[in-house]
C-alpha positions as CSV (number, residue, x, y, z in Angstrom):
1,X,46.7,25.5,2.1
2,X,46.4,24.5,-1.7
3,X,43.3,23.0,-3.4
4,X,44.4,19.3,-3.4
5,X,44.9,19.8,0.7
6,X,41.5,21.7,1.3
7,X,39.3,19.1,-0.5
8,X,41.2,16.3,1.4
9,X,40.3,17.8,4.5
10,X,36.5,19.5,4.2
11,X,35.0,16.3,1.9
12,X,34.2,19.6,-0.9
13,X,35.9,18.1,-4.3
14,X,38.6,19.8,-5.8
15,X,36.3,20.1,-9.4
16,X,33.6,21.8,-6.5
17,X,35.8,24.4,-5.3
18,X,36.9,25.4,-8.6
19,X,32.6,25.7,-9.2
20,X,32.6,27.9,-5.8
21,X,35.6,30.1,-6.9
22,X,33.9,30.7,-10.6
23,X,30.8,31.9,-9.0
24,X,32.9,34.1,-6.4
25,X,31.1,31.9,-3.7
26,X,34.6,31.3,-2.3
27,X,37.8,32.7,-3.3
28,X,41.2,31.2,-1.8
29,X,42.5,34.5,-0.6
30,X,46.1,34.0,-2.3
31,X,47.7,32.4,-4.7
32,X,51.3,31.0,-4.6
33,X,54.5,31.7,-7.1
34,X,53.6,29.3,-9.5
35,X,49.8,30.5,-9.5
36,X,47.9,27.8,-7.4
37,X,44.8,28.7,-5.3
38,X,46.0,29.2,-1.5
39,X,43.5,28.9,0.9
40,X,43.4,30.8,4.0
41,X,41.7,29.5,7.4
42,X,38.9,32.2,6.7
43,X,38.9,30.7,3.4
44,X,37.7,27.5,4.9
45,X,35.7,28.2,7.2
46,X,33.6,29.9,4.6
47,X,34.0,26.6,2.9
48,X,32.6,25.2,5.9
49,X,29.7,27.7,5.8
50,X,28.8,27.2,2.6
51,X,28.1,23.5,3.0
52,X,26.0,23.8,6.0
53,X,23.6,25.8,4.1
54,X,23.6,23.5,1.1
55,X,23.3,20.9,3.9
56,X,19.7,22.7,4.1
57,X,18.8,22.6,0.9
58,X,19.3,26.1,-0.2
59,X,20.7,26.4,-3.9
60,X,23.8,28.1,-4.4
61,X,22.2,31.3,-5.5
62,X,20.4,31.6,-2.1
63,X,23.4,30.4,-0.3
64,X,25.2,33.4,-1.9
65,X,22.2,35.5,-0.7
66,X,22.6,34.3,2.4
67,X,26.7,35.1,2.7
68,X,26.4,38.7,0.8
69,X,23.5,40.2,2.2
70,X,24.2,41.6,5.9
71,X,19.9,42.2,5.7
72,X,19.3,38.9,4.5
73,X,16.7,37.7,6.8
74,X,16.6,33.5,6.3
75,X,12.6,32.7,7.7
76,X,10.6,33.1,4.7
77,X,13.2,30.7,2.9
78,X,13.6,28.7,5.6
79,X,9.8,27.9,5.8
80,X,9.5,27.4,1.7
81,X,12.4,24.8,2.7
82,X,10.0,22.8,4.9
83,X,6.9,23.8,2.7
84,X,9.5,21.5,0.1
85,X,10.7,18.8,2.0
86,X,7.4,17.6,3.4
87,X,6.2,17.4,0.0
88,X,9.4,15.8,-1.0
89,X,8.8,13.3,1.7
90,X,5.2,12.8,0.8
91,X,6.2,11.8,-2.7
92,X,9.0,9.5,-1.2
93,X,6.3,8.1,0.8
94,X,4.2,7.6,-1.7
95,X,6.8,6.1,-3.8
96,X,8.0,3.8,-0.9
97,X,4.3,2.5,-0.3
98,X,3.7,1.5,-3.8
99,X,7.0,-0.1,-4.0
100,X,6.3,-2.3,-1.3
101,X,3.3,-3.4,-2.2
102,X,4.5,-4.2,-5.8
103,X,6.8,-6.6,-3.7
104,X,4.7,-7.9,-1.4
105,X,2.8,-9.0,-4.7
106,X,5.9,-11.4,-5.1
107,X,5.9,-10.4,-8.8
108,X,6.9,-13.2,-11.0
109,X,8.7,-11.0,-14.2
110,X,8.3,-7.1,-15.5
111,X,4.4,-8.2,-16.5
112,X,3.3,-8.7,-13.2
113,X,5.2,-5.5,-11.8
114,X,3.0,-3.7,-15.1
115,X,0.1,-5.2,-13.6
116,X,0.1,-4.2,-10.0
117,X,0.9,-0.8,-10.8
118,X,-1.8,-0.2,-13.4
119,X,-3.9,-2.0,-10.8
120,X,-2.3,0.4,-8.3
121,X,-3.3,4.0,-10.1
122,X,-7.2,2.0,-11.2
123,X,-7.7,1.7,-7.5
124,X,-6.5,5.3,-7.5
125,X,-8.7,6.7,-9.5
126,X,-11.4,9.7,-9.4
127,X,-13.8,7.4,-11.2
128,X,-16.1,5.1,-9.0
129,X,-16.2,2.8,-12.6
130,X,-12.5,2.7,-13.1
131,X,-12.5,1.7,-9.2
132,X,-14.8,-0.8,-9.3
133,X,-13.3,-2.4,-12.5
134,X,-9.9,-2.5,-11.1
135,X,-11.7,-4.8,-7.8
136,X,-13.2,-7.2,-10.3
137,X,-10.1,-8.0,-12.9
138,X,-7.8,-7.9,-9.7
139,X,-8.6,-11.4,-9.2
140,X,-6.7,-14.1,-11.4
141,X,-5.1,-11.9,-14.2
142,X,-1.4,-11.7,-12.1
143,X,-0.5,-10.8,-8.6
144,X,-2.6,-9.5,-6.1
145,X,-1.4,-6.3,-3.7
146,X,-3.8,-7.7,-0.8
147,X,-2.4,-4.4,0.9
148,X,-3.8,-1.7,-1.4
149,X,-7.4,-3.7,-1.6
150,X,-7.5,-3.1,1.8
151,X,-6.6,0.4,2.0
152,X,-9.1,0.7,-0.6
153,X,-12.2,-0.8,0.9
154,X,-11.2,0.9,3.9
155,X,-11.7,3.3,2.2
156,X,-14.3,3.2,0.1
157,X,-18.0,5.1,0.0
158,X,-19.4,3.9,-3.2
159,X,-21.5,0.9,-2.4
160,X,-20.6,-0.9,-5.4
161,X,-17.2,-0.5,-5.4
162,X,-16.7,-1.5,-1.7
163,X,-18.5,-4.6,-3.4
164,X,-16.4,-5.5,-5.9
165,X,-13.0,-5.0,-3.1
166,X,-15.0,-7.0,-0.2
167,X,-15.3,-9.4,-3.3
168,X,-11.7,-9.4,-4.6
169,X,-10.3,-10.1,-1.1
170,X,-12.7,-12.8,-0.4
171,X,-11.0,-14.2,-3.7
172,X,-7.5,-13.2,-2.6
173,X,-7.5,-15.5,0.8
174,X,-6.5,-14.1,3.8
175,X,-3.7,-12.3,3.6
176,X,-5.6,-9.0,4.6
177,X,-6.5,-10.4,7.7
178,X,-4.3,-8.6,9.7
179,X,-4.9,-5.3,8.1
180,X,-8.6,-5.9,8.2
181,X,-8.5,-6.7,11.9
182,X,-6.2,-3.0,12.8
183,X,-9.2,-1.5,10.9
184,X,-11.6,-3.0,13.4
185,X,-10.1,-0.8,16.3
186,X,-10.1,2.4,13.8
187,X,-11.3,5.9,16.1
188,X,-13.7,5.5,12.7
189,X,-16.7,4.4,12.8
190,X,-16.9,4.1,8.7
191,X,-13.9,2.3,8.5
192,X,-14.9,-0.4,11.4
193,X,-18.0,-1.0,10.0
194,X,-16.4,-1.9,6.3
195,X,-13.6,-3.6,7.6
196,X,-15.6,-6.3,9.4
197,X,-18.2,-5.9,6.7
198,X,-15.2,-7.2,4.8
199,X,-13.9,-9.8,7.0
200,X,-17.1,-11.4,6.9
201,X,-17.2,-11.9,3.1
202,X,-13.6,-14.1,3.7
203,X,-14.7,-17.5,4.1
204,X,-11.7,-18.7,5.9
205,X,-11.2,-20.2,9.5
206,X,-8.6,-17.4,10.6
207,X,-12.0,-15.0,9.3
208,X,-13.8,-17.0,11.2
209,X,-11.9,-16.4,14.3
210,X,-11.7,-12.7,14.1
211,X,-15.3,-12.5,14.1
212,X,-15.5,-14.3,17.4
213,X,-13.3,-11.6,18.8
214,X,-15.3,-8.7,17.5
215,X,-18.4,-9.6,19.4
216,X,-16.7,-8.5,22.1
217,X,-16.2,-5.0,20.2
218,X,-17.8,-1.9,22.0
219,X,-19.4,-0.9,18.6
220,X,-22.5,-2.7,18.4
221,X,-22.3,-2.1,14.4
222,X,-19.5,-4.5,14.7
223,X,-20.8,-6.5,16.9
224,X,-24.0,-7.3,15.1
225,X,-22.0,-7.7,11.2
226,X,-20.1,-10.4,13.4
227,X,-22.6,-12.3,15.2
228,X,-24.7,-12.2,11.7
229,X,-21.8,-13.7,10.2
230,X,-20.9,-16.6,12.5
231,X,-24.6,-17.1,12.9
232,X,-24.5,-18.0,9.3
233,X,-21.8,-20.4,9.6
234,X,-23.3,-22.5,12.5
235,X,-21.0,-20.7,15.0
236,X,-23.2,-20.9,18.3
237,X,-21.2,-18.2,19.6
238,X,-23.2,-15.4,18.3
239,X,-26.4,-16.4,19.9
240,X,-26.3,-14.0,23.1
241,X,-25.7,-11.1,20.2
242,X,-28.1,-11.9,17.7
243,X,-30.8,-12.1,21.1
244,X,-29.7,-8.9,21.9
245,X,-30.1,-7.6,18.6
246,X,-33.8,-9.2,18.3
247,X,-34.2,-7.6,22.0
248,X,-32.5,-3.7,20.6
249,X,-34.4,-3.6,16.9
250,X,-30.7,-3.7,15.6
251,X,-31.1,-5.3,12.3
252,X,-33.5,-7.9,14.2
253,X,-35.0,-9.3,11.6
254,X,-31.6,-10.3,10.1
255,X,-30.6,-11.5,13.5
256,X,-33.8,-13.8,13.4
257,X,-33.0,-15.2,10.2
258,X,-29.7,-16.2,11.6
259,X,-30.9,-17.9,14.5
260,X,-33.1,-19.9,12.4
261,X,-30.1,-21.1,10.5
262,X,-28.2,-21.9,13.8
263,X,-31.7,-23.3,14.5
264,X,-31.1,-25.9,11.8
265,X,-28.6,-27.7,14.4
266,X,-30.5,-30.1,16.4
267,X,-28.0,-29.3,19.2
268,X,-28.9,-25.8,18.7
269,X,-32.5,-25.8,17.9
270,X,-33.9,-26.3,21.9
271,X,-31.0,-24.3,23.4
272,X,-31.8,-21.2,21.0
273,X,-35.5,-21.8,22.1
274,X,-34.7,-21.4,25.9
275,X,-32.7,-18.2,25.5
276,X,-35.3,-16.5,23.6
277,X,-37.8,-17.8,26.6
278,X,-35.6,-16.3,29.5
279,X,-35.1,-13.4,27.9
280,X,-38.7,-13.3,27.5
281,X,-39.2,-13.4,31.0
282,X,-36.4,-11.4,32.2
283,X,-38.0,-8.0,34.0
284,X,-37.2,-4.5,32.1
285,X,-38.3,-6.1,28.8
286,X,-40.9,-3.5,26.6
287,X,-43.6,-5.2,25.2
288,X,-42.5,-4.6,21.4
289,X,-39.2,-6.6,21.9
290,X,-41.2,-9.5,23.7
291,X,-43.1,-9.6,20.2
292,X,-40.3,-9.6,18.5
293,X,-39.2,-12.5,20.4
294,X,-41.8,-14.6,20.2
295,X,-41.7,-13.6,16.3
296,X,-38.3,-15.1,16.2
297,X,-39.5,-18.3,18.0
298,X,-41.2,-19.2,14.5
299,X,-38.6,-20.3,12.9
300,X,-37.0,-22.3,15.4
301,X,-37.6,-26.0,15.3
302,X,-38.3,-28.9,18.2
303,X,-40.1,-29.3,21.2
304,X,-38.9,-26.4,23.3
305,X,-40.2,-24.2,20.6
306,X,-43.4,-25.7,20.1
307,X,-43.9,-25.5,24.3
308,X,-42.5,-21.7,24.7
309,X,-45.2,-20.8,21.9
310,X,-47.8,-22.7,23.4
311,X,-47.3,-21.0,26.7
312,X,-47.3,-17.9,24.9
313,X,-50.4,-18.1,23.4
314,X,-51.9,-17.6,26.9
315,X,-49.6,-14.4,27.9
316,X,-50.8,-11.9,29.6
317,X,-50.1,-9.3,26.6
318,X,-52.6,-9.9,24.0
319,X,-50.1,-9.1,21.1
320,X,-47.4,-11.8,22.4
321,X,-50.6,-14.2,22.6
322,X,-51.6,-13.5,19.6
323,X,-48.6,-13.7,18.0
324,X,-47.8,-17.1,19.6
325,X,-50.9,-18.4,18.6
326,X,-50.8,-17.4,15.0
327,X,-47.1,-18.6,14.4
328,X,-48.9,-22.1,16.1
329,X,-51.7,-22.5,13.7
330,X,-49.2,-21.3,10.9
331,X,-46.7,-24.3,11.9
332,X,-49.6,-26.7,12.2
333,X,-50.9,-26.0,8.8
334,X,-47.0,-26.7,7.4
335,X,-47.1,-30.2,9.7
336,X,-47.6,-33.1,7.2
């Protein structure tokens, strides 16, 4: 079979098999009267073998190896092969992932696609500084790539730097919502407690909203960073958490302060009054979070307040009593 009839029929270009017969890879076997390569069947099935190896990955001078050497035993280059493609995928992954962020940036000319990828390696970097000056200029000098912010914050261990990103998405709106939210059910505890650390600094109704879902989280880190920040935008959800929290010593003072802005309601004021008192009575309660209940009557306003302390003063644990009674004289001396 001449050249022009093997290359038709094995896909190998004529210019290739030329290359294979130079490197006495593969030799047609004859030639005809007017001196033209002849293939034989061997011929081509050594063609055949040749490309199944390249298929692989292996250079020519291993495939060789591979064909000459009756001892040639293929493991050790076989596992350098995979040793190279998975780094060769990990590049191409890398190099997929900031591609599509540089397009989900919607970039407007060849400035912005400059931008995003310097903003790309900043976020990158080694240096906590370089890191956290990246977060702050990310916002308003070109397109945003909401996705690597929240990798990064995700990420992040250096307090001021997870600052500066919780920051820059706040800015950004909510497009990392979704990604914020799939960190929320991370096996991580780290990477829960910054993500809804994060989605509390967006000031947004759809924010909003997954912060009423986490308090039904099993973390109670996540719980409390949500109920603390619907409690501080007059979400009345949050009460039975920020109770418990009072109740658990889990940031309670924090948790006070935000029932005394839900407090600021007049809806709210008497029904956050009678929670705090029922949980006050309920049996199984130690005496130190029954202080720090009645501690976090003080700042609650109205009549039920005023009548839960009163009937406090008179408890039969003098430190309740005279807790309730201080928190009374202190809100009689701020009556006008």
């Amino acid at each position: 079979m001449l050249i022009g009839e093997v290359a038709r029929r094995s896909g190998v270009s004529a210019r290739m098999l030329r290359h294979y017969d130079a490197l006495g890879l593969v030799r047609p076997t004859g030639r005809t009267g007017s001196g033209y390569r002849e293939y034989t069947s061997e011929d081509i099935r050594l063609i055949f073998h040749v490309e199944s190896l390249r298929s692989l990955g292996l250079s020519l001078r291993d495939v060789r190896r591979a064909l000459d050497d009756p001892g040639f035993t293929p493991a050790e280059l076989v596992n350098d092969l995979i040793r190279r493609t998975r780094l060769r995928i990990a590049d191409e992954m890398e190099l997929l992932t900031r591609l599509r962020r540089i397009g989900a940036a919607d970039p407007a000319d060849w400035e912005d696609v400059l931008h995003v990828v310097t903003l790309l390696r900043a976020l990158g970097s080694d240096s906590a500084g370089t890191r956290q000056r990246a977060a702050l200029s990310s916002v308003g000098e070109g397109p945003v790539p909401v996705e690597a912010l929240v990798e990064a914050v995700l990420s992040e261990s250096d307090p001021n730097v997870a600052g500066a990103l919780r920051w820059a998405l706040a800015q950004s709106g909510d497009g990392g919502l979704a990604l914020l939210a799939e960190g929320l059910g991370s096996p991580d505890a780290e990477v829960r407690e910054r993500a809804v650390q994060s989605v509390a600094e967006i000031p947004h109704a759809a924010a909003t909203d997954v912060l009423r879902d986490a308090l039904a989280h099993p973390d109670i880190v996540v719980r409390g960073y949500a109920a603390l920040a619907l409690g501080a935008r007059g979400v009345a959800d949050a009460l039975p958490t920020l109770i418990d929290m009072v109740v658990e010593e889990t940031r309670d003072a924090d948790a006070a302060d935000a029932l005394s802005l839900l407090a600021a309601d007049p809806a709210l004021a008497d029904q956050i009054a009678d929670r705090l008192v029922a949980c006050l009575g309920q049996s199984g309660v130690v005496p130190s979070a029954r202080r720090r209940l009645t501690e976090a009557l003080a700042d609650i306003p109205g009549g039920a307040a005023v009548r839960a302390l009163s009937e406090l003063s008179h408890d039969e644990d003098r430190a309740v009593a005279l807790t309730a009674t201080s928190i009374l004289a202190l809100r009689d001396a701020a009556s006008p």
